[in-house]
N, C-alpha and C positions, 0 to 999 in steps of 0.2 A: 504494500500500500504506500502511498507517497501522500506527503498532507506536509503542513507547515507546523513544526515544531514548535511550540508554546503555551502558553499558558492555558488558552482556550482549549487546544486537542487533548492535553493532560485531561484536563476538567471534564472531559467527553465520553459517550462508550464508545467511542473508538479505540481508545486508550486503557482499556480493562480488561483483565486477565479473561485469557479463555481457556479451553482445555487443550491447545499445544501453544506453544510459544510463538511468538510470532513478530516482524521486525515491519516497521513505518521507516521509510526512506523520506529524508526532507526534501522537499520541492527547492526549496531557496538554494538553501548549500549540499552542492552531491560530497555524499560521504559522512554526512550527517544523522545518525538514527539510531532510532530509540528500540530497545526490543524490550518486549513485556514479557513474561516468563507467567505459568498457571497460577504460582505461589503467590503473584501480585507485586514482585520487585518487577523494577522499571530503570534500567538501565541505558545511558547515555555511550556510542561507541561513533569514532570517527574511523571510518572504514579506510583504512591506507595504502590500500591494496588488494591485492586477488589472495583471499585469507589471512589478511593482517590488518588488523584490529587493534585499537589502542582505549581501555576504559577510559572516558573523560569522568564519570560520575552515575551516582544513582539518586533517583527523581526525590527530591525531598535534603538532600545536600548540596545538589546544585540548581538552580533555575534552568531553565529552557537554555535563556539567552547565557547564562554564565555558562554551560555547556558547548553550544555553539561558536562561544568565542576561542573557547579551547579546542576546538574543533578545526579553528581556523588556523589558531597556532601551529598545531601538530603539523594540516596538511600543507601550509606552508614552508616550514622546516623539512617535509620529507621533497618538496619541490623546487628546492636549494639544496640537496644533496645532506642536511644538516639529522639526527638526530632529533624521531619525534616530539621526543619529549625537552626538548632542550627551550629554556624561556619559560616553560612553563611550573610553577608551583616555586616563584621566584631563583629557579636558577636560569642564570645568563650567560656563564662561560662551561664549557665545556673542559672538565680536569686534564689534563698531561698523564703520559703513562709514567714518567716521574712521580709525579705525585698520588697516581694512584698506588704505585708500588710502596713509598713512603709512607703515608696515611694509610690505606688499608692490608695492601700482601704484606709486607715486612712485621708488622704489630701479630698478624694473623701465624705466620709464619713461625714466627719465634715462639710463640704461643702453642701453637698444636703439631709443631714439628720440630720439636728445638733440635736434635743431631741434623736433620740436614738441612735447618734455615740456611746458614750461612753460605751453603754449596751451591744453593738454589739460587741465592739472592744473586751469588757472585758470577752464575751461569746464564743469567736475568740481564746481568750490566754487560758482559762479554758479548751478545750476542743479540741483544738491544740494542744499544747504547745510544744510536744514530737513530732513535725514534724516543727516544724520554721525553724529547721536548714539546712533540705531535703531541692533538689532545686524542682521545681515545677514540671520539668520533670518524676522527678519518684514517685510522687504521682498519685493516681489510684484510682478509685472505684473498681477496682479488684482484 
């Protein structure tokens, strides 16, 4: 079904559970919709693709419009080659595999692998090293 996302079609029986699940595509913005599930949750997904999907919210946390703007975010960001989620739930830069290594693997590391953190770490800088500075987003196996 295609209808306009907001206030009014929430408010509607178009918008109420039935006995399968079932997804409104927005008229305004493609990629924008709402799927209603039997149990009566009402969740918001910007469709990013051919089976990729990104939750922006469910009906009663976000509004309509506070959904679809995140909606626009995402599909933006993936139409700049950027990382869906990136800008949105106030992040703006994108971390370094530096820093990701620092802040999360290294703490983790030494934590739940202490004999061969240091092997690891040191196998990590050898054969990185010329990508620490790239932020994570535009690293690829491709």
């Amino acid at each position: 079904m295609r209808a306009i996302i907001g206030a009014r079609l929430l408010g509607s029986a178009a918008a109420q559970p039935k006995d399968k699940p079932f997804e409104i595509f927005d008229s305004r913005l493609p990629g924008f919709v709402l799927r209603i599930q039997p149990s009566g949750v009402r969740t918001f997904y910007a469709q990013l693709g051919r089976g990729r999907r990104l939750v922006s919210g469910k009906v009663g946390h976000l509004t309509a419009d506070q959904a679809r703007h995140r909606c626009e975010l995402a599909l933006g960001n993936v139409a700049h080659g950027r990382e869906p989620t990136m800008g949105l739930d106030g992040a703006t830069k994108a971390i370094t595999l530096r820093q990701f290594l620092e802040i999360e693997y290294m703490p983790w590391a030494k934590a739940n692998r202490p004999r061969s953190a240091s092997a690891s770490i040191d196998r990590l800088e050898r054969c990185f090293i010329k990508w620490y500075d790239y932020p994570l987003t535009t690293i690829s196996t491709g």
